[in-house]
Short mmCIF file of the C-alpha atoms (twelve columns), coordinates in Angstrom:
data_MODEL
# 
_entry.id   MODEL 
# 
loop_
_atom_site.group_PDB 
_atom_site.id 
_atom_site.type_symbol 
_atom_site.label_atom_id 
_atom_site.label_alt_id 
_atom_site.label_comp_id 
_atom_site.label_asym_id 
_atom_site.label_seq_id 
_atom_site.Cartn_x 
_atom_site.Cartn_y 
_atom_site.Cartn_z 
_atom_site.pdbx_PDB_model_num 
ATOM 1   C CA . UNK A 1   0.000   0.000  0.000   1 
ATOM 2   C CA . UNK A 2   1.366   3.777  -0.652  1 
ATOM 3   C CA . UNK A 3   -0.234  7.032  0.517   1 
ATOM 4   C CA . UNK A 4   -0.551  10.197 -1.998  1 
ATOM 5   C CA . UNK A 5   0.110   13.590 -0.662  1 
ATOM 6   C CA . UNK A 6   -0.690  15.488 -3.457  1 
ATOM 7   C CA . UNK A 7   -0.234  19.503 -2.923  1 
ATOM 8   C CA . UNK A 8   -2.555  21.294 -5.295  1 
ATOM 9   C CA . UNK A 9   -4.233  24.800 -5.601  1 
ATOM 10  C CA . UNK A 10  -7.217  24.925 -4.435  1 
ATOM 11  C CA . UNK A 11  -9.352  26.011 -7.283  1 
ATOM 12  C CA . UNK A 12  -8.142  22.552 -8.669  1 
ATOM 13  C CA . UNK A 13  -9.662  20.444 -5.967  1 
ATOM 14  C CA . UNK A 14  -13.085 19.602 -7.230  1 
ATOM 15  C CA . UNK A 15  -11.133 18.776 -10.778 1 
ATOM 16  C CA . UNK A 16  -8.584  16.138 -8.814  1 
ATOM 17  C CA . UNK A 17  -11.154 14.326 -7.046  1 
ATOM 18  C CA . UNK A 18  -13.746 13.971 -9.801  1 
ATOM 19  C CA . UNK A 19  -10.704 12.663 -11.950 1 
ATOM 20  C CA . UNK A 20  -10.007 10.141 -9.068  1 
ATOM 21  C CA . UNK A 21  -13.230 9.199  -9.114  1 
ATOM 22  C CA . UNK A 22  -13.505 8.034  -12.219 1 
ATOM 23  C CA . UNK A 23  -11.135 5.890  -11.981 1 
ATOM 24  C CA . UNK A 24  -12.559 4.428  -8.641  1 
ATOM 25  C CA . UNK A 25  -10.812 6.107  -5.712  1 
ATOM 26  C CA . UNK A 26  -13.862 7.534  -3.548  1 
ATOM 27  C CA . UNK A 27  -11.557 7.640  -0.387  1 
ATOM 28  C CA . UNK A 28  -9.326  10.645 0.155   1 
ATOM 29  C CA . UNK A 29  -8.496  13.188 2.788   1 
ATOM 30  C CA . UNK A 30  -8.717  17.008 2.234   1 
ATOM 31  C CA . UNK A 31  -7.284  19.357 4.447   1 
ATOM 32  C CA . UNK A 32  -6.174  23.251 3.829   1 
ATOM 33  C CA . UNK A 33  -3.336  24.519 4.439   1 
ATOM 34  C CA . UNK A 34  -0.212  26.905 3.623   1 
ATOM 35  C CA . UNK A 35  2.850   27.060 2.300   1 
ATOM 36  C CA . UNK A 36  5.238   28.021 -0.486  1 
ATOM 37  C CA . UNK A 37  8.249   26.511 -2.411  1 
ATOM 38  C CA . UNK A 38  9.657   28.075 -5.578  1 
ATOM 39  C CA . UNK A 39  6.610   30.382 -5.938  1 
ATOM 40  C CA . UNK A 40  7.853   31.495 -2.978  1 
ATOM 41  C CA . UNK A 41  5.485   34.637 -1.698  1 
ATOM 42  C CA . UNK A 42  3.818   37.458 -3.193  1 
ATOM 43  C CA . UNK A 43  3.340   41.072 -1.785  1 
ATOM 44  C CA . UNK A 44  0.102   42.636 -1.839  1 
ATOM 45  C CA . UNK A 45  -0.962  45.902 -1.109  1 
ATOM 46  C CA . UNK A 46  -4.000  46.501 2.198   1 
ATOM 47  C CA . UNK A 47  -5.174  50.160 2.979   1 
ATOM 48  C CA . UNK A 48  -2.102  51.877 1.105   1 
ATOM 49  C CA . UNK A 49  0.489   49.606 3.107   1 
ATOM 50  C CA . UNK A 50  2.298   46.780 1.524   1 
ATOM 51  C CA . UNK A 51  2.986   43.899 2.585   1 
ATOM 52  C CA . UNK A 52  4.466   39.907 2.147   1 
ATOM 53  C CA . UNK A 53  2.212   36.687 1.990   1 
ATOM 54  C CA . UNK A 54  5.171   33.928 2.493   1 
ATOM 55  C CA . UNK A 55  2.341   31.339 2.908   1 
ATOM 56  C CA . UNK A 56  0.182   31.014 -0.209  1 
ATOM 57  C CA . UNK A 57  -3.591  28.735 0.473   1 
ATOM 58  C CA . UNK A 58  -2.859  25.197 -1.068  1 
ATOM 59  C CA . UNK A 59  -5.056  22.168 -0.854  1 
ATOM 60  C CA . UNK A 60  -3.584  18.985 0.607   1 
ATOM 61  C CA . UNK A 61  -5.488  15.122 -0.572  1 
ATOM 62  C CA . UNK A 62  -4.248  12.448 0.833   1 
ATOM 63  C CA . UNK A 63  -4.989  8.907  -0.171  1 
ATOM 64  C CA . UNK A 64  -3.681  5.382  0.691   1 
ATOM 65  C CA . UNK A 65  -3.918  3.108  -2.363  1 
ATOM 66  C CA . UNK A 66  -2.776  -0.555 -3.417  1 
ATOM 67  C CA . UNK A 67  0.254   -0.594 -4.885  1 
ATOM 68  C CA . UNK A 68  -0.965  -1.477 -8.611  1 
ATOM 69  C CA . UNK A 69  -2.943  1.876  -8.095  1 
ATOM 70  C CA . UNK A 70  -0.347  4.058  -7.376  1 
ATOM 71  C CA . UNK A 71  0.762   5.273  -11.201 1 
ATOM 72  C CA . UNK A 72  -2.403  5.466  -12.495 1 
ATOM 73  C CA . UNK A 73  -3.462  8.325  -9.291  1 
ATOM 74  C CA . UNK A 74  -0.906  10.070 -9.342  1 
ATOM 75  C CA . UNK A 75  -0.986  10.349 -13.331 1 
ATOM 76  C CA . UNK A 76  -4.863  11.624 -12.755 1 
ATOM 77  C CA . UNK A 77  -3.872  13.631 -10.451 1 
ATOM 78  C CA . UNK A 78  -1.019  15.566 -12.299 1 
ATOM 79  C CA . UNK A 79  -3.779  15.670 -15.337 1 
ATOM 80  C CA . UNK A 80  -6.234  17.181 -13.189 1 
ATOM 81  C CA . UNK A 81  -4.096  19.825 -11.541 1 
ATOM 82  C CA . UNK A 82  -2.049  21.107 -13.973 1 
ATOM 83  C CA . UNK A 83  -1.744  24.585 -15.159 1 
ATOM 84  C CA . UNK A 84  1.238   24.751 -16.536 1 
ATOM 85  C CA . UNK A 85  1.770   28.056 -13.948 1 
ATOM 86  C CA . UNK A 86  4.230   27.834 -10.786 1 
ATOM 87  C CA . UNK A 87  2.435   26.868 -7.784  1 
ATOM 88  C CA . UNK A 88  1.262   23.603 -9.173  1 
ATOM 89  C CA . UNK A 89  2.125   21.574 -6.269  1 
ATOM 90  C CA . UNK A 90  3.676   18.314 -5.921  1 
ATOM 91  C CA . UNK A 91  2.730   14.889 -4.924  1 
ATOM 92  C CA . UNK A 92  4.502   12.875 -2.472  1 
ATOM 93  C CA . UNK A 93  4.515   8.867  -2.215  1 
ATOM 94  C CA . UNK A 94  5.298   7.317  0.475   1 
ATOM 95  C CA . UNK A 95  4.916   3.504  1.704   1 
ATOM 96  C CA . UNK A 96  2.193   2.720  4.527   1 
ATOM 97  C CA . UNK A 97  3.327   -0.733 6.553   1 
ATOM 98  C CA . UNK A 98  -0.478  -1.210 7.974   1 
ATOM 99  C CA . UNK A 99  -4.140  0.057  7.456   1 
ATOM 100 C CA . UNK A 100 -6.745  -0.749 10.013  1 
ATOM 101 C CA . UNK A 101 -10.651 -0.281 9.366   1 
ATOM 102 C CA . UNK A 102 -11.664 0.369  12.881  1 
ATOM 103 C CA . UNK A 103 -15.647 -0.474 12.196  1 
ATOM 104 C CA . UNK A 104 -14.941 -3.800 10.887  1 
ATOM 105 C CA . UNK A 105 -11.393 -4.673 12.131  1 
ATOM 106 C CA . UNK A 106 -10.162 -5.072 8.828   1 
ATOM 107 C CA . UNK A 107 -6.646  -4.943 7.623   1 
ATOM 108 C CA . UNK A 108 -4.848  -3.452 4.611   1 
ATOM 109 C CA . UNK A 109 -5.897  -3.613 1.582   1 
ATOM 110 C CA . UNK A 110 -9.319  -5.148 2.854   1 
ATOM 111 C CA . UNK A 111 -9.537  -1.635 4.953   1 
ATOM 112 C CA . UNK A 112 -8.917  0.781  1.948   1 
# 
């Protein structure tokens, strides 16, 4: 099993997950937050004063997938969030040892 952090904007959001679902992923995790990389920050200007934003509103999904899954996702999700603009994001993959469906007791891939 691997989990997908994928970084997006947020205007992209509703675009990523109906891509992943139509290719079957219904589970995912949405969360906001902030940050910056090579986009680094922008300055803006409020009441004639300017000033910095260092942390620019991104949208973080997460999603734990079998490992035959994991291409395909993250290729729907690059599709889906793409602008071709800096800020894009980035998706991280990284490899989950257990997954525990605390309902049923089920384990791993049974739990996704």
């Amino acid at each position: 099993m691997k989990k997908i952090e994928a970084i997006i904007k947020p205007f992209k959001l509703d675009d990523v997950r109906e891509a992943l679902s139509e290719i079957g992923i219904t589970g995912m995790t949405v969360t906001e937050v902030k940050g910056f990389g090579r986009q680094k920050g922008h300055t803006e200007l409020y009441r004639g004063a300017e000033y910095v934003v260092d942390f620019l509103p991104k949208m973080k999904v997460e999603l734990v997938v079998a490992d035959d899954q994991v291409e395909r996702c993250t290729e729907v999700i690059v599709n889906a969030a793409k602008t071709g603009k800096i800020g894009d994001g980035k998706i991280f993959v990284t490899t989950v040892e257990r997954a525990l469906r605390i309902r049923t007791g089920e384990e791993n891939d049974e739990a996704l």
